[in-house]
N, C-alpha and C positions, 0 to 999 in steps of 0.2 A: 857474189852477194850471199851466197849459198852454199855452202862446203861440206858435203855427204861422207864420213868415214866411216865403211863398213859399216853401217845402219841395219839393225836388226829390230825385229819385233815382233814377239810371244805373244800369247794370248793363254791362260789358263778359263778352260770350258770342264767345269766338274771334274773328272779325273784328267784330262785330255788335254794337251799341249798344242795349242793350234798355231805354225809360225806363218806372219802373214808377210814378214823380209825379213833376208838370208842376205847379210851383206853386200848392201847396197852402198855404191861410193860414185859421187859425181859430184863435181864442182860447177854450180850454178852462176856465170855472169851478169851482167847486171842490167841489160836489156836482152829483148828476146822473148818470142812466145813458143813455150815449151807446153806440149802433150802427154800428156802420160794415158795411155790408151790400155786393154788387155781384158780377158775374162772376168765374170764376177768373180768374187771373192780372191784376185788373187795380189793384191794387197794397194790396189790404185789410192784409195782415200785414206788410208794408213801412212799411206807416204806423204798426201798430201798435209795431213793433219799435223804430221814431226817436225815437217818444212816449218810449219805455221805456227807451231809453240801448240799446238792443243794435245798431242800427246807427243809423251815421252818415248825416244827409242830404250828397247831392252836392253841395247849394248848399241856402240859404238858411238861416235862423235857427229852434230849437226852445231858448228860453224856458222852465223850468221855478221853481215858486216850491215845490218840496218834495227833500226828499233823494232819492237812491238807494234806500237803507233802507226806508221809506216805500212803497217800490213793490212789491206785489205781483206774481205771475204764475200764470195756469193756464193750459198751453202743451198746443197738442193732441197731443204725446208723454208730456206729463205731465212730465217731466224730474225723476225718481226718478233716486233708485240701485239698481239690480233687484238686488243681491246685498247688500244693507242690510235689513234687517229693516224693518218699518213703523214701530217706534217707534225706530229708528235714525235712520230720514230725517227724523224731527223733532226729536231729541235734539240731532243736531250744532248745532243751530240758539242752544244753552243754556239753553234754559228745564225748569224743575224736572218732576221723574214725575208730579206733581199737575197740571198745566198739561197736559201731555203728556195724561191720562189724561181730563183733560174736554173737550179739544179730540175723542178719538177717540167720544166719549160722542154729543159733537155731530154726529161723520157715520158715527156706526152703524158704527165698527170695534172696538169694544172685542173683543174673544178674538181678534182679530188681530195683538197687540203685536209677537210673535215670525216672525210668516210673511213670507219674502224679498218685497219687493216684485215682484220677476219673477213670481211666484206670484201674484200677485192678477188679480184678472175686471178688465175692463175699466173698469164700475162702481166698483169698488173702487178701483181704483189713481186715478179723476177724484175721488173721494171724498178719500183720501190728498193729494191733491193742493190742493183744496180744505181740507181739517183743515191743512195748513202755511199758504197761506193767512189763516184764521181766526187760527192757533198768534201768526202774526207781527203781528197787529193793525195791517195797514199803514191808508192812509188814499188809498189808489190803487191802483186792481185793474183789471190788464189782460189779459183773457181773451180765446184763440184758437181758437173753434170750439168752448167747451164743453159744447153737447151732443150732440155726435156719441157715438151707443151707448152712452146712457144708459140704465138702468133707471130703472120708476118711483121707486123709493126712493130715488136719489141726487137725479133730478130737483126732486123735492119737496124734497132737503137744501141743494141751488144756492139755488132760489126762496127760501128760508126766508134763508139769507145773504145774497141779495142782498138782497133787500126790506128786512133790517135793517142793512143796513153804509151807514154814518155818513160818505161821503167820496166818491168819482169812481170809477163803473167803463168802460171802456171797451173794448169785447168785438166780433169777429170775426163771425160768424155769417150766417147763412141762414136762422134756424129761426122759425116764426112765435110759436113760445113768447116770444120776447126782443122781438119786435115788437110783438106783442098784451099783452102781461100786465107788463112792465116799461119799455118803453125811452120815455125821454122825449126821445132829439134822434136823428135819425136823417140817416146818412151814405148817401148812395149813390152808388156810383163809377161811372163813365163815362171811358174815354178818359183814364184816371190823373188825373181830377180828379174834386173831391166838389160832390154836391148835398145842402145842407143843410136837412134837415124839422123845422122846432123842436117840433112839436105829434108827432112818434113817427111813427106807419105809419098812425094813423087820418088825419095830414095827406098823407102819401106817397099815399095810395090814392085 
């Protein structure tokens, strides 16, 4: 679904060249929960960003065989609109109050319809963010650190969609929740390039 040629990418800081990958090449199938794990700054959200059309590599080729449309996101700001209501920031999206209403069913926001998303707990608004998500039935879910300060009840609401979604995720993280209990291809970065674990964390380790 996803085909990596030698992927690079630069960054100019004032005088300063800062490269955050160093030809990176992998071919992504089309189901699969894939980790991309590694130290800060050593180019995890960079990668996941080129996947996802938000930036451009410096050089090399990113290969995609699905639409724009098709891609999902859970960005670890969540990227709401804090002065949109909850059922706002999924309405603009077109689909009907009935759709709306059992997407909110599914991550435990129903009596929240009306409350600004600026308004909500942290949990809530990664929930929110997940129910859009869900809302868009994409067939590629690229997530950034999604469980940082989570509650147990949304935790369990992640698990339960991942485990059932039907298509490619490819997610951020540190946490040994997505290593131990989901992920089947694991990334780990070094020196802006990946080492690739096809057996998950149990091969990593």
């Amino acid at each position: 679904m996803f085909i990596l040629k030698q992927v690079s990418k630069q960054y100019k800081v004032k005088k300063q060249t800062i490269k955050a990958l160093e030809e990176v090449s992998y071919s992504f199938s089309s189901t699969g929960f894939y980790l991309i794990t590694g130290k800060s700054g050593s180019g995890k959200s960079t990668l996941l960003n080129i996947i996802g059309g938000l930036e451009k590599p410096s050089s090399g080729q990113v290969e995609k065989k699905v639409d724009r449309k098709d891609i999902a996101y859970v960005f670890q700001d969540y990227n709401l609109i804090g002065d949109w209501t909850v059922k706002e920031n999924l309405s603009f999206m077109g689909f009907s109050n009935d759709q709306i209403i059992s997407t909110l069913q599914e991550v435990n926001l129903v009596g929240k319809e009306d409350t600004k998303a600026s308004m909500l707990s942290g949990g809530e608004a990664k929930r929110l963010a997940v129910g859009r998500a869900i809302l868009k039935g994409s067939v590629v879910l690229l997530l950034d650190e999604p469980t940082n300060d989570l509650d147990i009840t949304t935790l369990q609401i992640l698990e339960d969609y991942l485990d059932s979604f039907q298509g490619i995720i490819i997610t951020v993280s540190h946490d040994r929740y997505f290593l131990d209990r989901l992920c089947d291809t694991l990334f780990v970065f070094s020196h802006q390039q990946i080492q690739v674990h096809n057996g998950g964390y149990s091969d990593y380790i």
